[in-house]
ZADO-1210 file (C-alpha; in nm, 4 decimals, padded with zeros to 6 digits):
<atoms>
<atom x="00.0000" y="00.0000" z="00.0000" code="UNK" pos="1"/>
<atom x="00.1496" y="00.3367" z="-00.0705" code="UNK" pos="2"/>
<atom x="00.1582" y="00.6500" z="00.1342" code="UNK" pos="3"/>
<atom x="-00.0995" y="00.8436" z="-00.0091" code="UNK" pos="4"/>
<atom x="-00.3697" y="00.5360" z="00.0241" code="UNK" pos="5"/>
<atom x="-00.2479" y="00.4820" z="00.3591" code="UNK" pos="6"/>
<atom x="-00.3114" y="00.9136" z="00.4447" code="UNK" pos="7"/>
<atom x="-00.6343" y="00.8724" z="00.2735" code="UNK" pos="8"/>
<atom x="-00.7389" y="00.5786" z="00.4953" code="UNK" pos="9"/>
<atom x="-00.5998" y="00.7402" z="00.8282" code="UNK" pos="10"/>
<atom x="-00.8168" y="01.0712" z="00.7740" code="UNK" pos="11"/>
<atom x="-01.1203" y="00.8868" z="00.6783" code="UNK" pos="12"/>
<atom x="-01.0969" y="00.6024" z="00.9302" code="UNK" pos="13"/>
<atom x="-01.4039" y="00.6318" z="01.1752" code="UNK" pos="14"/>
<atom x="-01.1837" y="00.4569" z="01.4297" code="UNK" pos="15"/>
<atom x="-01.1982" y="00.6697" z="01.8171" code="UNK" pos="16"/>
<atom x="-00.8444" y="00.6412" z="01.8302" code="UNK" pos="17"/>
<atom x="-00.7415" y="00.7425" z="01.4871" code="UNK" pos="18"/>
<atom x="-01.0086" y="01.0426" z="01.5264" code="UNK" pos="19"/>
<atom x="-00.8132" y="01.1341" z="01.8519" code="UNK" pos="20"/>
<atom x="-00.5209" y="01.1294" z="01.6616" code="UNK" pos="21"/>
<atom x="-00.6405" y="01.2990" z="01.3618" code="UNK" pos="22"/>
<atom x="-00.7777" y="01.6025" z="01.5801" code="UNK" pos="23"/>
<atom x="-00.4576" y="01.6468" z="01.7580" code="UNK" pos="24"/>
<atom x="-00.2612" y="01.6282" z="01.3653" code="UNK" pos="25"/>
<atom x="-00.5068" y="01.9227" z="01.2890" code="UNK" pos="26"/>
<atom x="-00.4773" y="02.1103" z="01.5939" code="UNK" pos="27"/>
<atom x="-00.1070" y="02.1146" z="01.6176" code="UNK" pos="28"/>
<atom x="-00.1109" y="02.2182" z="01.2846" code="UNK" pos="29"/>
<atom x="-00.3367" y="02.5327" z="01.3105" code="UNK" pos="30"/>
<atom x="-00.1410" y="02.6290" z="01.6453" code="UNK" pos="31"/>
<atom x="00.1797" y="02.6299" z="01.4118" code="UNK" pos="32"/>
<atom x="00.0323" y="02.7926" z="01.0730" code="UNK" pos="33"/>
<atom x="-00.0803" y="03.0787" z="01.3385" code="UNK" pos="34"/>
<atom x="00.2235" y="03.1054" z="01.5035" code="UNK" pos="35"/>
<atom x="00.4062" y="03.1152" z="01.1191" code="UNK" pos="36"/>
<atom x="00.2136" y="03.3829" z="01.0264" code="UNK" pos="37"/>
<atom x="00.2844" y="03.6021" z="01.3599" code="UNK" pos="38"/>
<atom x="00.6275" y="03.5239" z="01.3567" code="UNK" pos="39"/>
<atom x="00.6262" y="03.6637" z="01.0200" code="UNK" pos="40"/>
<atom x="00.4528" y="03.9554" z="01.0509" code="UNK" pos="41"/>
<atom x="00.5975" y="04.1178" z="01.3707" code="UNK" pos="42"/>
<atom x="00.9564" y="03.9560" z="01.2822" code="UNK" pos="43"/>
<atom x="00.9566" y="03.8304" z="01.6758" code="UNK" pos="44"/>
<atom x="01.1196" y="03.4765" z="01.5429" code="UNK" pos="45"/>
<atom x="01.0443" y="03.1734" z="01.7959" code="UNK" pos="46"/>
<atom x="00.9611" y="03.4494" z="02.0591" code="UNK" pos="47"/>
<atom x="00.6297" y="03.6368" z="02.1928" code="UNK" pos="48"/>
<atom x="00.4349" y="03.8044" z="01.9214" code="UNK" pos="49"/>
<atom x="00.2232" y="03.9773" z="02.1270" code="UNK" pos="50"/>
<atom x="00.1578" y="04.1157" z="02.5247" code="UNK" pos="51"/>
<atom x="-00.1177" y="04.1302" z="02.7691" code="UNK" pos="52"/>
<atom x="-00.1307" y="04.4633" z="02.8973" code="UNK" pos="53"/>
<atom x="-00.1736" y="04.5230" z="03.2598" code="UNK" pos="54"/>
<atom x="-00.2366" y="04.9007" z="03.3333" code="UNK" pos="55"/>
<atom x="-00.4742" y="05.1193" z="03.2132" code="UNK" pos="56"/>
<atom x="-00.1934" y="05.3973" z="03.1345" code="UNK" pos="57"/>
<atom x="-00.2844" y="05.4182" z="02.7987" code="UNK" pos="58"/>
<atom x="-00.6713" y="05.4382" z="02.8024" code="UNK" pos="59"/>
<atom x="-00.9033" y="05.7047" z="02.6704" code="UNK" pos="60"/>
<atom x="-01.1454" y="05.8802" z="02.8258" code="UNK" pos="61"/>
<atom x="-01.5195" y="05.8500" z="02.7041" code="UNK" pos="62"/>
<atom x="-01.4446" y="05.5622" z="02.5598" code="UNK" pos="63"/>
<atom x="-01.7255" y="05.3414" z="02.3764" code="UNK" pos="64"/>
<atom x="-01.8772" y="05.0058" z="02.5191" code="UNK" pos="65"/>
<atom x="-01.6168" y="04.7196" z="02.4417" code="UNK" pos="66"/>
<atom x="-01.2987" y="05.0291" z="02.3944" code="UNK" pos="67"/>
<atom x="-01.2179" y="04.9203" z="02.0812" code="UNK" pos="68"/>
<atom x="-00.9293" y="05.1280" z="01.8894" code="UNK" pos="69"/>
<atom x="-00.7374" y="05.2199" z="02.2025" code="UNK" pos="70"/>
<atom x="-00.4846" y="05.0485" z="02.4049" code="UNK" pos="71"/>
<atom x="-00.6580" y="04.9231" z="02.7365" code="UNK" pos="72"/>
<atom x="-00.5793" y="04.6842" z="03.0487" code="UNK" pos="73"/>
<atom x="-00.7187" y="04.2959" z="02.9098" code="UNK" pos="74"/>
<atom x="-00.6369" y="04.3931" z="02.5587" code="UNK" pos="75"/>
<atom x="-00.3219" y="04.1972" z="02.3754" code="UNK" pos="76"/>
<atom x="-00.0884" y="04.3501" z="02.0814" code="UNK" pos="77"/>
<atom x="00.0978" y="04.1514" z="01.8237" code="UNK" pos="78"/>
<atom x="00.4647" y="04.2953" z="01.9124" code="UNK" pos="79"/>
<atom x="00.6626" y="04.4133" z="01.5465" code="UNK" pos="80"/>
<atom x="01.0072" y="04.4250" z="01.5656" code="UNK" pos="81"/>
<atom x="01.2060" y="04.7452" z="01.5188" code="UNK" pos="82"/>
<atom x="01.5653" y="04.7446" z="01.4042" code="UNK" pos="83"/>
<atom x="01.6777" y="05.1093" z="01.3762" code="UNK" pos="84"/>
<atom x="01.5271" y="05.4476" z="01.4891" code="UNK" pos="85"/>
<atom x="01.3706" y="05.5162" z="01.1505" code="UNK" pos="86"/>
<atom x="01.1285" y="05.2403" z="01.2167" code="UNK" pos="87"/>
<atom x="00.9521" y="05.4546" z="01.4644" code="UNK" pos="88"/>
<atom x="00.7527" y="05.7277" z="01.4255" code="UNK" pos="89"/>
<atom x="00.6865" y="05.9394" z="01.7183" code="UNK" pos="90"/>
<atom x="00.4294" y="06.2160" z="01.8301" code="UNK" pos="91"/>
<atom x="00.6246" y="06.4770" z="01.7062" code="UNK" pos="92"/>
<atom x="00.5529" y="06.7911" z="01.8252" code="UNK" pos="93"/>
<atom x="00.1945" y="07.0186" z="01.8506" code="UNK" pos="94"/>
<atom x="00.0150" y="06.8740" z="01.5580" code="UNK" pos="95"/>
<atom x="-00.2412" y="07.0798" z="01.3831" code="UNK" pos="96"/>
<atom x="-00.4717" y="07.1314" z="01.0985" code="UNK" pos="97"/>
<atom x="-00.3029" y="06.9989" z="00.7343" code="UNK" pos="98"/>
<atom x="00.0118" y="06.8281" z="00.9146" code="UNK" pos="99"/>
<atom x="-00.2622" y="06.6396" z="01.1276" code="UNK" pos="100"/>
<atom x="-00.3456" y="06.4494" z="00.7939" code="UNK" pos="101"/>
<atom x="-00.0235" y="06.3626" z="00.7159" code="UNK" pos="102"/>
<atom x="00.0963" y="06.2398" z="01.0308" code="UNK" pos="103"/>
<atom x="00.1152" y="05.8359" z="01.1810" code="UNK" pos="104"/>
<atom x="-00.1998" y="05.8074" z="01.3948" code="UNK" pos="105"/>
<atom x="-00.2500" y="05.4733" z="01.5968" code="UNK" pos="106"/>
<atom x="-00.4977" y="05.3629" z="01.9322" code="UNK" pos="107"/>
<atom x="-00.6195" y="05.7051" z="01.9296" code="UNK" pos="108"/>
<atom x="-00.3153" y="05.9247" z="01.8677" code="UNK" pos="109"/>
<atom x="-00.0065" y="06.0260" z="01.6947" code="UNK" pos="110"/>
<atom x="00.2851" y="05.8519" z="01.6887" code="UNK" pos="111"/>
<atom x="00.3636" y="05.4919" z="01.7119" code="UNK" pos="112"/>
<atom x="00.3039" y="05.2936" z="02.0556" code="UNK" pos="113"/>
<atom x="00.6324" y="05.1041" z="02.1359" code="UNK" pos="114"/>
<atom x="00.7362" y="04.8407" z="02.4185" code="UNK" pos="115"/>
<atom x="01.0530" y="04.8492" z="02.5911" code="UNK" pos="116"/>
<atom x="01.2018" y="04.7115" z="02.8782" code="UNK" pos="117"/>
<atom x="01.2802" y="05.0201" z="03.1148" code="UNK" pos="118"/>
<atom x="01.6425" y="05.0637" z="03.1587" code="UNK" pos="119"/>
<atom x="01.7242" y="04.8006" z="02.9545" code="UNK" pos="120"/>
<atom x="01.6211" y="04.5846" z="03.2695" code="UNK" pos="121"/>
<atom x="01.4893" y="04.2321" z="03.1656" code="UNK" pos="122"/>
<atom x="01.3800" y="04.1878" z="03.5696" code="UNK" pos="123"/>
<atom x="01.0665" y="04.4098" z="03.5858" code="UNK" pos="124"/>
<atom x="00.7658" y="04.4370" z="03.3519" code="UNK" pos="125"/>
<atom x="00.7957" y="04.5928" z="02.9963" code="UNK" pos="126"/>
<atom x="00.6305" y="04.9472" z="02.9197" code="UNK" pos="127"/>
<atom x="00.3622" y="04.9783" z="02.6395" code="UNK" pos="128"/>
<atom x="00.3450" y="05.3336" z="02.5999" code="UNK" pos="129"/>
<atom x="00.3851" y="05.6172" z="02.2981" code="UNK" pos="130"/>
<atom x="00.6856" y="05.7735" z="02.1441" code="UNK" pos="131"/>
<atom x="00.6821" y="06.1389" z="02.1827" code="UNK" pos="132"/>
<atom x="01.0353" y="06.3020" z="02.0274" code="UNK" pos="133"/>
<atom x="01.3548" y="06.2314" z="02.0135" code="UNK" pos="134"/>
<atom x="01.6242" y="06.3986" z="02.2677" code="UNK" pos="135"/>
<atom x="01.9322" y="06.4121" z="02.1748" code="UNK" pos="136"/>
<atom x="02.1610" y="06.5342" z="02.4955" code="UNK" pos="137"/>
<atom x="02.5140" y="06.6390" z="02.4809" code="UNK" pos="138"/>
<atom x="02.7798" y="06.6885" z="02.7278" code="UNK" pos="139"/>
<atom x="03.0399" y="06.9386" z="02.6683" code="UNK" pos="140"/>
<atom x="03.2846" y="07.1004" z="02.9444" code="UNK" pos="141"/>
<atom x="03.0610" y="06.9320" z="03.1960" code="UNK" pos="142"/>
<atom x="02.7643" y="07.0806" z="03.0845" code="UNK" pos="143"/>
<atom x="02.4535" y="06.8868" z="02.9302" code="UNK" pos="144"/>
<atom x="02.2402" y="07.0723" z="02.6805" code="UNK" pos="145"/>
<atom x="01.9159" y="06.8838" z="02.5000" code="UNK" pos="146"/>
<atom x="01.7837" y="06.9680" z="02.1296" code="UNK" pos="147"/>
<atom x="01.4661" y="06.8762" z="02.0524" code="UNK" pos="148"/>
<atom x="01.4090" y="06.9300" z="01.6866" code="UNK" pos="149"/>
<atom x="01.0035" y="06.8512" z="01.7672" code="UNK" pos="150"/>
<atom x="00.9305" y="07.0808" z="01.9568" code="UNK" pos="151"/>
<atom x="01.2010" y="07.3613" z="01.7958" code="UNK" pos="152"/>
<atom x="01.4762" y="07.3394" z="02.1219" code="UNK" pos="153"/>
<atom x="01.8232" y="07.3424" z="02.0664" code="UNK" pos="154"/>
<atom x="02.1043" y="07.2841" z="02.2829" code="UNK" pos="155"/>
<atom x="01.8655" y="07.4519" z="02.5794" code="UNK" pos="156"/>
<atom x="02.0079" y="07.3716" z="02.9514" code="UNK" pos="157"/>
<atom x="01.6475" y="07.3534" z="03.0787" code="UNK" pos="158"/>
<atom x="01.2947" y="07.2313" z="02.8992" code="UNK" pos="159"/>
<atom x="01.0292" y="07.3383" z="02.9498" code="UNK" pos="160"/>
<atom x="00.7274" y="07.1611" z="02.7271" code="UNK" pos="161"/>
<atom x="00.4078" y="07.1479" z="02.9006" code="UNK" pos="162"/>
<atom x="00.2652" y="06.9080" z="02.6638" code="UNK" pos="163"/>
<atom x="00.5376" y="06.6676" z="02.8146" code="UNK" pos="164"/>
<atom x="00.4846" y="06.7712" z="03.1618" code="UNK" pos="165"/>
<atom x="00.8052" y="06.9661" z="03.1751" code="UNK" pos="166"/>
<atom x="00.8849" y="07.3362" z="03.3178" code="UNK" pos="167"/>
<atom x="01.2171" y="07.5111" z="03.3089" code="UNK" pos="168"/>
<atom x="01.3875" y="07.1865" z="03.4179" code="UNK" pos="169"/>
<atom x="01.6923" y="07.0318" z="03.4008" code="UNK" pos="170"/>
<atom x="01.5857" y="06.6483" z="03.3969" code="UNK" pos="171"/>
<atom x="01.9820" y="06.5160" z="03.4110" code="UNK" pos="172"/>
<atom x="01.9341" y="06.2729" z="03.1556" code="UNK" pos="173"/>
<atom x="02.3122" y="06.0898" z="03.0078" code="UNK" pos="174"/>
<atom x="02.2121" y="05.9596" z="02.6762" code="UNK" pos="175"/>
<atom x="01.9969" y="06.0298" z="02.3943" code="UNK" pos="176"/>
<atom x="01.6832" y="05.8368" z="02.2992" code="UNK" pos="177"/>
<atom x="01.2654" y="05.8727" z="02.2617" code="UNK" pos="178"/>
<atom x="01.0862" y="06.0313" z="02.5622" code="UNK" pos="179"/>
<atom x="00.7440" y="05.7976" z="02.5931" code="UNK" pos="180"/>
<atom x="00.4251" y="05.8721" z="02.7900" code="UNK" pos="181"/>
<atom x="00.1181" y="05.6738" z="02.8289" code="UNK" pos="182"/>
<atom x="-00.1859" y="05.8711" z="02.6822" code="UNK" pos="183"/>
<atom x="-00.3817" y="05.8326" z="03.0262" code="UNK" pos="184"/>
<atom x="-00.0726" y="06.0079" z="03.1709" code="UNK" pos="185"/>
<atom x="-00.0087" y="06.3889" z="03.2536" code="UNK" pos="186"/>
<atom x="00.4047" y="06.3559" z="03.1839" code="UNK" pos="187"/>
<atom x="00.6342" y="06.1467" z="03.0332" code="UNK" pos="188"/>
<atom x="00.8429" y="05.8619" z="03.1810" code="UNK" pos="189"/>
<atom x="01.1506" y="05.9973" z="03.2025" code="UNK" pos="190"/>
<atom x="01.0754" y="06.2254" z="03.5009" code="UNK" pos="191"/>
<atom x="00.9034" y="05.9345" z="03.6794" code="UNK" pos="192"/>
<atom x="01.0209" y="05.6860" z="03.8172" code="UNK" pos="193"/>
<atom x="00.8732" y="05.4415" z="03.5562" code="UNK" pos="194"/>
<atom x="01.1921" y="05.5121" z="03.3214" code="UNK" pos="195"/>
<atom x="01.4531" y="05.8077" z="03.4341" code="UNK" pos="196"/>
<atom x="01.6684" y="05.8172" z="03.1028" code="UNK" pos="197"/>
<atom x="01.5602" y="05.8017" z="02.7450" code="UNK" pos="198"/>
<atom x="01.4774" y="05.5097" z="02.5604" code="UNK" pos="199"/>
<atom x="01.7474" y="05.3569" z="02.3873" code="UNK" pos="200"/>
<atom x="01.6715" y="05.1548" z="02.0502" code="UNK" pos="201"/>
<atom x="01.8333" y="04.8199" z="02.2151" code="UNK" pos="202"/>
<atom x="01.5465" y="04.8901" z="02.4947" code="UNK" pos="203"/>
<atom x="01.2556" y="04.8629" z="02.2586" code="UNK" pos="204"/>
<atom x="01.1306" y="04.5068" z="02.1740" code="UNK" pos="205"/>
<atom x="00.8932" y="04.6561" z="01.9168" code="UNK" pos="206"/>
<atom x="00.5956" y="04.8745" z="01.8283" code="UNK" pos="207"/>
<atom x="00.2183" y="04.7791" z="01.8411" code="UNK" pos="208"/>
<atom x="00.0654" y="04.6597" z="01.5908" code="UNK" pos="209"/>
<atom x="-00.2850" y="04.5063" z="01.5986" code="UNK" pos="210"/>
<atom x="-00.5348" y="04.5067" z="01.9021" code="UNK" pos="211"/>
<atom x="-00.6632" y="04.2205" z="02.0320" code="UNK" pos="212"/>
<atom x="-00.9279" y="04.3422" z="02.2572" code="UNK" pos="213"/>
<atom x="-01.0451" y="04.1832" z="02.5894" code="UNK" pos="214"/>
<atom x="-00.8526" y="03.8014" z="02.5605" code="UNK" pos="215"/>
<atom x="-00.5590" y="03.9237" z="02.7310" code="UNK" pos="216"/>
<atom x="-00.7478" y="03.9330" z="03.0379" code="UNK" pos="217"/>
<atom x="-00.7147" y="03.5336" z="03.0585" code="UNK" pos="218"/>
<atom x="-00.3374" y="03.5749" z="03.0323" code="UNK" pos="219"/>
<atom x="-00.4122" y="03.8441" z="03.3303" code="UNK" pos="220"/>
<atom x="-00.5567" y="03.6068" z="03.5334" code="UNK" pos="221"/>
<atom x="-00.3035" y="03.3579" z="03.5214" code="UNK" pos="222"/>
<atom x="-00.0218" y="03.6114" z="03.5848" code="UNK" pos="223"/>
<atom x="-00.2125" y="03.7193" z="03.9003" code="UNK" pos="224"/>
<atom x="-00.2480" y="03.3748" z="04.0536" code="UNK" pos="225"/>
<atom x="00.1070" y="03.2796" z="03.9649" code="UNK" pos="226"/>
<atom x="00.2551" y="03.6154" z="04.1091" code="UNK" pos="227"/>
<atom x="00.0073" y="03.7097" z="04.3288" code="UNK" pos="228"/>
<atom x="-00.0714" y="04.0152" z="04.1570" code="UNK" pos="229"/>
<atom x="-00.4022" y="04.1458" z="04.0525" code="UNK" pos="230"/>
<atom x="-00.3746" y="04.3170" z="03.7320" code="UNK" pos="231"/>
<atom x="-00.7071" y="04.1989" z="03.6443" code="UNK" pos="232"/>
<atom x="-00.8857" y="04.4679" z="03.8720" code="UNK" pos="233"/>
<atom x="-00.7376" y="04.7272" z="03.6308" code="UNK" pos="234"/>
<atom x="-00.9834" y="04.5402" z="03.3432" code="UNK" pos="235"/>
<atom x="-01.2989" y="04.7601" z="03.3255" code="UNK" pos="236"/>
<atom x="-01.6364" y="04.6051" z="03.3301" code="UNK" pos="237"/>
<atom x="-01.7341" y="04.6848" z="02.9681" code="UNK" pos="238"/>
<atom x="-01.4383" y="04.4592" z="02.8743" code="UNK" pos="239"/>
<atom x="-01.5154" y="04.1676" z="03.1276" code="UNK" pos="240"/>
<atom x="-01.8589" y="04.1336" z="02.9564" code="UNK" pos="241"/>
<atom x="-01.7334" y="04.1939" z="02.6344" code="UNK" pos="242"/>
<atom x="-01.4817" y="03.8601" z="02.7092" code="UNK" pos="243"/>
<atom x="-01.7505" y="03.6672" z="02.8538" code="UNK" pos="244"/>
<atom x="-01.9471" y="03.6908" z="02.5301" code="UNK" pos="245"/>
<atom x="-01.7082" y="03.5821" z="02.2993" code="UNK" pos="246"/>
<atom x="-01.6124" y="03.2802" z="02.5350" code="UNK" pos="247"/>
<atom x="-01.9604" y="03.1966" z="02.5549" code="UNK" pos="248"/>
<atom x="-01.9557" y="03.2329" z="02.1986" code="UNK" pos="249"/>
<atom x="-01.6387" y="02.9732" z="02.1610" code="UNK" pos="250"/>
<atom x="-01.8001" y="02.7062" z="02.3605" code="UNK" pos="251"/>
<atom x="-02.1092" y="02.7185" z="02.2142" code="UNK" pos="252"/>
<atom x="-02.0178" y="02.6348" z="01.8737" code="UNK" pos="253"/>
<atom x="-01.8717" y="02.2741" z="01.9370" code="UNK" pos="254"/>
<atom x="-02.1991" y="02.1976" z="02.1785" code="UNK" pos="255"/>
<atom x="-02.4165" y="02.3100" z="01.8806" code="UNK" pos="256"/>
<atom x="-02.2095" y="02.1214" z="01.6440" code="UNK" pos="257"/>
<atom x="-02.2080" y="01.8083" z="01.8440" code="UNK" pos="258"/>
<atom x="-02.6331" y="01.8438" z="01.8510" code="UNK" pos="259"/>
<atom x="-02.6127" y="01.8713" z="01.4909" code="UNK" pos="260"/>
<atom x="-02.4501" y="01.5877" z="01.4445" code="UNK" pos="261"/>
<atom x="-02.6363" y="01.3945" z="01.6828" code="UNK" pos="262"/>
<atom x="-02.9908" y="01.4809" z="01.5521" code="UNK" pos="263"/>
<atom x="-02.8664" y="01.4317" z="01.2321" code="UNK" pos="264"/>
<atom x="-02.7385" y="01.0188" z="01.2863" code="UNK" pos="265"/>
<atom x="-03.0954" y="01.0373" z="01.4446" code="UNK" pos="266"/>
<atom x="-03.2968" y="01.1319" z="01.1674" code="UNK" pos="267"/>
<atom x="-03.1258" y="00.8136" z="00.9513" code="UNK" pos="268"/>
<atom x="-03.2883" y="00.5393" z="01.0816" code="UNK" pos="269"/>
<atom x="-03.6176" y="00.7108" z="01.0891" code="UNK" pos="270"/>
<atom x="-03.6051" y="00.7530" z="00.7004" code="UNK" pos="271"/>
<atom x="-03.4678" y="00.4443" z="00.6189" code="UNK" pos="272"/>
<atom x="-03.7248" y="00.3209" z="00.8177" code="UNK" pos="273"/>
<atom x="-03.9912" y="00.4034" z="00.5588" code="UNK" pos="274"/>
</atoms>
């Protein structure tokens, strides 16, 4: 017998076992053709395409029912790798009128939303929040100046951008890199304790890409029994329900299936019986 009778036989047999077998064949085949296609899209190769996120620091206010379109606590985003600074576009400065058009808008603002790990620390939870500017900072004769081309400063020894949450202050960063802030937030990171220095490129395990509302609430829940956390009090009602529908919807669809199936091996007999 040659192969292909042999595959034909195995994925027609009505034997339990082989059916078992057969489902599991399909199964771990979908789970890899998914994970193929992430991989490929957010170039995250054989590592996670996407995060749960935990905080609602990047939320909206007045948001609709279900918060779709904006970045919220039980949501998960597919994770894109970035390679060099170009691949980022940030807030930029005031935007407004004809340069609105024309700039990168994404989850309900301008700029793209990137993840890093803050300080380059792999020990503490990564940061989803937006790129504002650029900073570059130099230090000449023991003095450190910052030029902003965003927001029109040059080699200033103080910032003040109120937009940013600074004023006339000398924030003693050491390095260039993107100042971030999460669109809930009044100020950026860098003057918090969240992230004191600007975000280097090597920091930044990529942008957002995609929203997957609501599902990363289960990954939530997990995390909090695990660390004994409870991230999943941050996950507003709207979304809870929102969740519970769709897994209602997921488990309904095999149970309605199965009575399908089993009405329809019913109905047999009763014709052939005539």
């Amino acid at each position: 017998m040659n192969i292909k009778k042999m595959f034909i036989q195995f994925w027609k047999s009505d034997n339990n076992k082989v059916s078992i077998v057969r489902d599991v064949v399909v199964a771990l085949l979908a789970v890899f053709v998914i994970l193929m296609i992430l991989w490929g899209y957010t170039g995250q190769w054989f590592a996670a395409p996407m995060v749960a996120i935990e905080s609602g620091s990047m939320e909206h206010p007045n948001s609709p029912f279900g918060r779709l379109g904006t970045i919220d606590a039980g949501d998960m985003v597919l994770v894109q790798k970035v390679s060099k600074m170009s691949d980022i576009v940030p807030h930029g400065g005031l935007i407004k009128g004809a340069e609105a058009e024309n700039g990168w808008r994404s989850y309900g603002d301008y700029g793209d939303v990137i993840i890093y790990k803050p300080l380059g620390r792999t020990d503490v939870s990564q940061i989803i929040h937006r790129a504002m500017c650029w900073v570059d900072v130099y230090n000449k004769n023991g003095q450190t100046t910052y030029t902003i081309v965003d927001y029109g400063i040059d080699n200033a020894t103080s910032l003040t951008i109120p937009q940013l949450g600074l004023y006339n202050r000398d924030p003693g960063w050491t390095h260039s890199g993107f100042l971030t802030k999460g669109d809930n937030n009044e100020v950026i990171d860098e003057i918090t304790d969240i992230c004191p220095e600007p975000v280097q490129l090597n920091w930044i395990s990529g942008k957002a890409r995609f929203e997957i509302p609501w599902l990363g609430t289960i990954n939530l829940f997990f995390e909090d029994v695990l660390h004994g956390k409870n991230t999943v009090g941050n996950v507003h009602e709207d979304s809870m329900i929102c969740l519970g529908i769709v897994i209602a919807i997921l488990v309904s669809i095999p149970i309605i299936l199965d009575v399908y199936d089993y009405l329809k091996k019913r109905k047999k007999p009763e014709q052939g019986s005539n």
